[in-house]
C-alpha positions in Angstrom: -84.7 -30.8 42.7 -81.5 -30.4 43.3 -79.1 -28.1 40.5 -75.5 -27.8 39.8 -74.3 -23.9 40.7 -72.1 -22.7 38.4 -69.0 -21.8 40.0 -68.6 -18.8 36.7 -68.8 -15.5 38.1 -69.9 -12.3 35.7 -67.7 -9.4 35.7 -70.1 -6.2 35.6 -69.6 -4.1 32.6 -67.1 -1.0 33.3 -69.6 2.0 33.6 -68.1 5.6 32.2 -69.1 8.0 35.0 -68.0 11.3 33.4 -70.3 11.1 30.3 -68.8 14.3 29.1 -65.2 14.0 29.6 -63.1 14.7 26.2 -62.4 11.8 23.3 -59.4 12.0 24.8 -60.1 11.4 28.3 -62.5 8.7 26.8 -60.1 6.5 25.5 -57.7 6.9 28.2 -60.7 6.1 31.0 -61.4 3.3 28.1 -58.2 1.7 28.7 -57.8 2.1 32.0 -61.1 0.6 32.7 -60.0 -2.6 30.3 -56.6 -2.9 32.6 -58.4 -2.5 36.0 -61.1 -4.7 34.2 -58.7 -7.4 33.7 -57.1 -7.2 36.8 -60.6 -7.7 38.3 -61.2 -10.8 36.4 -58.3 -12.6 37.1 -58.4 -11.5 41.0 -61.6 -13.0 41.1 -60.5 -16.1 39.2 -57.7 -16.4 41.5 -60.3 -16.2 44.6 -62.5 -18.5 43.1 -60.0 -21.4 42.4 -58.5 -20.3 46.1 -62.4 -21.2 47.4 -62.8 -24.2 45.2 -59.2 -25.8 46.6 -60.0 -24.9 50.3 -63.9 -26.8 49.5 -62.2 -29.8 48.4 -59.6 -30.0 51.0 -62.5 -29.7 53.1 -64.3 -32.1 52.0 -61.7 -34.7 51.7 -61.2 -33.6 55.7 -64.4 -35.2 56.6 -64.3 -38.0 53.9 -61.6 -38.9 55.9 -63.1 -38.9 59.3 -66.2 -40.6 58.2 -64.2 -43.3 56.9 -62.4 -43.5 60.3 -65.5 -43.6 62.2 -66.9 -46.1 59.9 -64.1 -48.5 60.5 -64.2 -48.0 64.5 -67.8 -48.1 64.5 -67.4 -51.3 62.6 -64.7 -52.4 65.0 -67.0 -51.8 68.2 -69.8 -54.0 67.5 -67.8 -57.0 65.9 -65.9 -56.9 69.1 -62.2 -56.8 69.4 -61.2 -60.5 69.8 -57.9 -62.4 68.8 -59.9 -62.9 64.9 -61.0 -59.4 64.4 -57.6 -58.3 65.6 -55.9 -60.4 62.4 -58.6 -59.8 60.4 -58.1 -55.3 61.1 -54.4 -56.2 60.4 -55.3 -58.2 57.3 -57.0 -55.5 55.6 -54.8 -52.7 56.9 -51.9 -55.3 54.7 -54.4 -55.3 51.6 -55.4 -51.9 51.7 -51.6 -50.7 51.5 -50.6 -53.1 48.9 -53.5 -51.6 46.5 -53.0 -48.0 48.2 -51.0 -47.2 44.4 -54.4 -47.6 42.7 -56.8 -46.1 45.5 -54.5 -42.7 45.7 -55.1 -42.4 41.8 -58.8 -42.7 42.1 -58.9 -41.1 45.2 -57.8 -37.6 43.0 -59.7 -38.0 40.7 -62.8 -38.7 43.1 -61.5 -35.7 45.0 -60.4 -32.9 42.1 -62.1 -34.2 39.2 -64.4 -31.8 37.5 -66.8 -34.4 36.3 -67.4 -36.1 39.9 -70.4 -33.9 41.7 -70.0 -35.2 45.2 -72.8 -35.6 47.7 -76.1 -34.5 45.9 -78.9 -34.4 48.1 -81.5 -36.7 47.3 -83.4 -37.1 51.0 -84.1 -35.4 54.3 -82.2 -38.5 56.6 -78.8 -39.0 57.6 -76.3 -40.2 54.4 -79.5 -39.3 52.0 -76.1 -38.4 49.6 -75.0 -39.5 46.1 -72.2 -39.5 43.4 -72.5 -38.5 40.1 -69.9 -39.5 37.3 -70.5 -37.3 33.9 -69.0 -38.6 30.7 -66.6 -36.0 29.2 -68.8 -35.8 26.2 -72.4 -35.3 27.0 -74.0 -34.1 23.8 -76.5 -36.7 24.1 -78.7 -38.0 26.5 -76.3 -40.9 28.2 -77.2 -43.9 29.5 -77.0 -44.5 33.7 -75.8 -46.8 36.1 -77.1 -46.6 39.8 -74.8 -48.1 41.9 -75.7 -49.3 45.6 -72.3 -50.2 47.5 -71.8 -53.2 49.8 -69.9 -52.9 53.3 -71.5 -56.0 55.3 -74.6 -53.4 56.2 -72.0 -51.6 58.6 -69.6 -49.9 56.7 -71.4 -49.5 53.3 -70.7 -46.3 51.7 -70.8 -44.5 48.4 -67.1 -43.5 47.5 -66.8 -47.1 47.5 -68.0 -46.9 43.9 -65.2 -44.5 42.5 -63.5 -46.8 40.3 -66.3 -48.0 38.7 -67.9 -45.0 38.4 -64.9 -43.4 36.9 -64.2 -46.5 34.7 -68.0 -46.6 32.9 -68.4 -42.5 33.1 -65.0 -43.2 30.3 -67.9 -45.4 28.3 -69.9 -42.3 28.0 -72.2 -44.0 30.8 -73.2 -42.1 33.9 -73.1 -43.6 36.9 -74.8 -42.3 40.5 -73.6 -44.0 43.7 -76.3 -44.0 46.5 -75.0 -43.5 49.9 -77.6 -44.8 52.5 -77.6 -45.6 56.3 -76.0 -48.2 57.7 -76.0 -49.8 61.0 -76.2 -49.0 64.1 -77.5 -45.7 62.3 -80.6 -47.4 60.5 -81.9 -51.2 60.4 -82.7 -52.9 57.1 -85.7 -51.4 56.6 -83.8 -48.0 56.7 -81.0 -48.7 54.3 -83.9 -50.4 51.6 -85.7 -47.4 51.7 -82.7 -44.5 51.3 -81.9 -47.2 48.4 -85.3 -46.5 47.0 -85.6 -43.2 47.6 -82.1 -42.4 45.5 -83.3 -44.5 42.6 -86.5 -42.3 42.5 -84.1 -39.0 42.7 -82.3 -40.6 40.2 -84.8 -41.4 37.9 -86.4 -37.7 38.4 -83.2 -35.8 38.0 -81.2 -37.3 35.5 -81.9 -35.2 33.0 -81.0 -32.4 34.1 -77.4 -34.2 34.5 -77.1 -35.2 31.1 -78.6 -39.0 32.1 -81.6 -40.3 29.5 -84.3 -41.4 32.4 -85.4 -44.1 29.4 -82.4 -45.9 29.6 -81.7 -46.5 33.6 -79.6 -49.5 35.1 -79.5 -50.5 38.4 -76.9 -52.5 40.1 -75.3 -53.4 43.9 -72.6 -55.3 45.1 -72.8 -57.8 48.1 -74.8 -56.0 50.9 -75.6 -53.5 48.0 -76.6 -56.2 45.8 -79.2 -57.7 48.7 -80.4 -54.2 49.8 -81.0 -53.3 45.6 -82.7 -56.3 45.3 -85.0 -55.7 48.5 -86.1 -52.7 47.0 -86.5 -53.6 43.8 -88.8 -56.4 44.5 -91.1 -53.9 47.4 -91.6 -51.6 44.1 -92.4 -54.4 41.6 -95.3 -55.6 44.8 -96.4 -51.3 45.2 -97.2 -51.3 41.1 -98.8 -54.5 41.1 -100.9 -53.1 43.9 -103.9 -51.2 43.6 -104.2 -47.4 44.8 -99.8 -47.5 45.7 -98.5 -44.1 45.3 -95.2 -44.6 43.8 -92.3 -42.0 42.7 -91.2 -43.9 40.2 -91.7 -46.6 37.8 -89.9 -49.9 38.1 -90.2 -50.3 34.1 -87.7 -47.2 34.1 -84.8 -49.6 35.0 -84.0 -51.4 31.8 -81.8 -54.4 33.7 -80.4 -55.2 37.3 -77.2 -56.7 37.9 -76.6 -58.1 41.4 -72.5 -58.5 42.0 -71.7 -61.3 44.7 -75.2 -60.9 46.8 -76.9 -63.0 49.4 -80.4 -63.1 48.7 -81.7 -66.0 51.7 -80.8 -64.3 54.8 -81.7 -68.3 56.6 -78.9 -69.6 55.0 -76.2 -67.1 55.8 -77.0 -66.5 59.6 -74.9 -69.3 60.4 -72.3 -68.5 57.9 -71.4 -65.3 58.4 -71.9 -66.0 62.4 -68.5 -68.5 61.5 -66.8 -65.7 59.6 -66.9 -62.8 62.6 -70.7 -61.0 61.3 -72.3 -62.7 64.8 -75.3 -63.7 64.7 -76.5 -61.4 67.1 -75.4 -58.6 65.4 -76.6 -59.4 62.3 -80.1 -60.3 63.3 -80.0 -56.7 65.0 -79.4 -55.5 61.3 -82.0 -57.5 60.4 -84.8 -56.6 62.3 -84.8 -59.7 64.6 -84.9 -63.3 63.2 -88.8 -62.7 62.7 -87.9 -60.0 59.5 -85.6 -62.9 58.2 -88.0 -64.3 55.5 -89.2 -60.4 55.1 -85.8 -59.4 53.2 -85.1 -62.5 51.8 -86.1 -61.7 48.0 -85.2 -65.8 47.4 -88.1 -66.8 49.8 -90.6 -63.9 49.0 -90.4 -64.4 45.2 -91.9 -67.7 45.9 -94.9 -66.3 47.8 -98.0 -66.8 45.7 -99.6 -63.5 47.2 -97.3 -61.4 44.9 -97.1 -63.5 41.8 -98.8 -60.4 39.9 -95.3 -58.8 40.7 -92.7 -61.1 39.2 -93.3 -59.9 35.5 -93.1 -56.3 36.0 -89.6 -57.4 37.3 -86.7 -56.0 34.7 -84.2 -58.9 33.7 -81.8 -59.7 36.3 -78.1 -60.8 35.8 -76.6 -62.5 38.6 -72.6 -62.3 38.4 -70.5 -64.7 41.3 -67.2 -65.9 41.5 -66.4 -69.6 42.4 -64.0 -69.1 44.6 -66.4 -65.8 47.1 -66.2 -67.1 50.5 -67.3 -63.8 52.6 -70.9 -65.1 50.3 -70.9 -68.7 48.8 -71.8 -68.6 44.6 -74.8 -71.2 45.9 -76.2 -67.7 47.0 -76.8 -66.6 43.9 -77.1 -70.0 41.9 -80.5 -70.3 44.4 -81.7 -67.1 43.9 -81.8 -67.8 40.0 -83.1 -70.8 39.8 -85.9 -69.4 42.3 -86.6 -66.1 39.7 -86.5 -68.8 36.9 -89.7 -71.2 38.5 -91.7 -67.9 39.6 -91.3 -66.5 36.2 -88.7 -63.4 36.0 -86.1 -63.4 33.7 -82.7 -63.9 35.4 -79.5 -64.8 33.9 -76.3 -66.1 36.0 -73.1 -66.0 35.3 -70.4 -67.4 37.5 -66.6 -66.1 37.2 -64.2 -69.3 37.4 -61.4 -68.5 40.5 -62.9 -65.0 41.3 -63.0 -64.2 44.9 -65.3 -61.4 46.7 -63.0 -58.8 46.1 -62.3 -59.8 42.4 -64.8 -59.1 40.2 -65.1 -55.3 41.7 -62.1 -54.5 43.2 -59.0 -56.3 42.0 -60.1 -57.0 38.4 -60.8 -53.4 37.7 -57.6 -51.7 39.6 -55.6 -55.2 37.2 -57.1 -53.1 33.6 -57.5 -54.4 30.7 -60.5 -56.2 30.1 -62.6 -58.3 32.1 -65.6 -60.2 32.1 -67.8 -58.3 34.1 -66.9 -54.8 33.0 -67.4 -55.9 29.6 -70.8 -57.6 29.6 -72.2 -54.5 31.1 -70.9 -51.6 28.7 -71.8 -54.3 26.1 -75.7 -55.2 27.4 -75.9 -51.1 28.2 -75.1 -50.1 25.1 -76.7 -53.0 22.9 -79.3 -50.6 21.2 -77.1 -47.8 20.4 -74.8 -48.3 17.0 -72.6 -45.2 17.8 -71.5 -46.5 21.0 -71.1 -49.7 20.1 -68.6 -48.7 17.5 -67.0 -46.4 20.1 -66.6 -49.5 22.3 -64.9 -51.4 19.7 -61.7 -48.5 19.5 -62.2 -48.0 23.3 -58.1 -48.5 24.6 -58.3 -51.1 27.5 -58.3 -49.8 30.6 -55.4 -48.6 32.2 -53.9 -50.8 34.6 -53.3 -48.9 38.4 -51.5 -51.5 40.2 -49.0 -53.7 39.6 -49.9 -57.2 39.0 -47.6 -58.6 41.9 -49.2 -55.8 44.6 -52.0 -57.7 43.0 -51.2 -60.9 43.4 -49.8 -60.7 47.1 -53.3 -58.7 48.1 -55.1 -61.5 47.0 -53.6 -64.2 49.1 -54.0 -62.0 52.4 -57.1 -60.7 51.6 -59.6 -60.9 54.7 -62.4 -60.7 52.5 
């Protein structure tokens, strides 16, 4: 289990060595003993805070790289073609013009006091999450566990800073699961980190402040199809005989899958047109053989694990019209599929939203949206003091200008 060291030092106690020195001599040894105590303390406050800036320039040092390598690695198996070349200089356009917003969450991601980077939660490669605390924690506080997308290449879990930072503000924790990605792990890989930092999760959030009754669980894109993968191997383990498990899938109270693909046969082809080859992607995949295998659509319909659909939690599909990295027929299929075999799923499709919308552009706008709302409002349905918190709650403050906005969204590669 993995604890929080408190960065505090304790200041021994001055100790009077001549125990038979004069009053006088005692209260001048007194107060020099208070000055050089003093002087101690804030010396050693000074080194502390000196330690604590060089760790964080540190760390945001090889953030920074691993980024960069990310993005090359990225780079090298998509291939550098005349497509990929305007594509790179697409999103180098679309990051700058939203570069306002990401340096502001970027501090606070960095320097925040309430963000507890990189917690431990496996033995493999990226086995790292986030952890967003709620300034006010005397309660046990609802939690979010979020699962990042990034095509299965360039996933990673700073990715979820702005909503982590947006619903820690709702009193809700929120723990972003890093996990590997290709060419570092294949599907199977990345759905079992996932699974692995729910169960850490689930186990440990307690000790953070998190109520491990009241657990959410949600991913975005690739994050949204790897959460989903996992979700539905648990559901099959419980429903199995003699599965040792690590966790309980009735722990997570509600899934929410952001702009998913959840038939891996009917995006092959389109994402093959849209620069993911298919070569590359069945690599990901495990070969076209392990297609059907992570497909949660198709295995949902398998009579073998019928036993498994109602220990399923409800499932809220969100999609905008107008996602064309993944079409909104992704996720219209996939509901109507949970629907027939018996879960209960809910869809919700966001009129004009792109890929990029519903987590990225919408939240960096402020203000309220759709999305953002319906989950601090479905989180927080059974608890009257929140709710009545939620109803005061300013609207979130905007970080970009609406025509940075506005121009990212037309050259957006995504």
């Amino acid at each position: 289990m993995t604890t929080i060291i408190d960065r505090r030092r304790i200041i021994p106690a001055a100790v009077d060595v001549d125990t038979k020195s004069s009053p006088d001599s005692n209260v001048h040894n007194n107060n020099h003993h208070q000055v050089a105590g003093k002087n101690s303390h804030h010396h050693q406050h000074r080194l502390a805070r000196q330690r604590s800036f060089r760790k964080d320039i540190g760390h945001v040092a090889t953030e920074t790289y691993l980024i960069s390598r990310l993005t090359f690695t990225l780079l090298q198996y998509l291939g550098i073609g005349y497509r990929w070349i305007t594509r790179f200089l697409a999103l180098a356009c679309y990051a700058m013009l939203l570069m306002p917003g990401f340096l502001q969450v970027a501090f606070s991601y960095f320097f925040s006091s309430k963000v507890k980077r990189s917690i431990v939660y496996g033995d493999q490669p990226r086995n790292r999450l986030d952890l967003y605390l709620p300034t006010d924690t005397h309660k046990p506080m609802p939690v979010m566990i979020f699962v990042t997308g990034g095509a299965w290449i360039i996933g990673y879990k700073a990715w979820g800073s702005l909503l982590g930072l947006q619903l820690a503000e709702r009193d809700i924790i929120v723990a972003c699961i890093d996990y590997r990605n290709f060419p570092q792990g294949t599907i199977s890989d990345m759905v079992n980190d996932t699974s692995q930092g729910i169960s850490f999760v689930i186990n440990n959030i307690a000790n953070y402040g998190g109520d491990p009754n009241r657990i959410y669980l949600m991913g975005q894109s690739a994050g949204a199809h790897i959460a989903s993968c996992a979700l539905l191997d648990q559901a099959i383990k419980e429903s199995g005989k003699g599965e040792n498990v690590s966790w309980s899938i009735s722990q997570i109270k509600a899934y929410f899958g952001l702009s998913g693909g959840y038939n891996l046969l009917d995006l092959v082809d389109h994402f093959n047109n849209r620069g993911l080859y298919r070569s590359i992607f069945l690599s990901i995949m495990e070969g076209e053989h392990s297609l059907k295998k992570f497909s949660p659509e198709i295995r949902i319909q398998d009579p073998l694990i019928k036993d498994s659909i109602p220990l399923l939690p409800p499932i809220i599909l969100f999609h905008g019209t107008d996602d064309y990295s993944i079409p909104p027929v992704a996720s219209e299929r996939f509901a109507s599929a949970l629907k027939e075999a018996g879960a209960r799923a809910e869809l919700i499709l966001c009129d004009g939203k792109t890929h990029t919308d519903l987590f990225l552009q919408d939240p960096l706008r402020g203000g309220r949206d759709d999305l953002f709302d319906y989950a601090v409002a479905f989180i927080h349905s059974d608890d009257k003091d929140a709710i009545e918190k939620d109803a005061i709650a300013p609207p979130r403050r905007r970080l970009v200008p609406e025509i940075l906005l506005k121009f990212a969204r037309k050259i957006s590669p995504f």
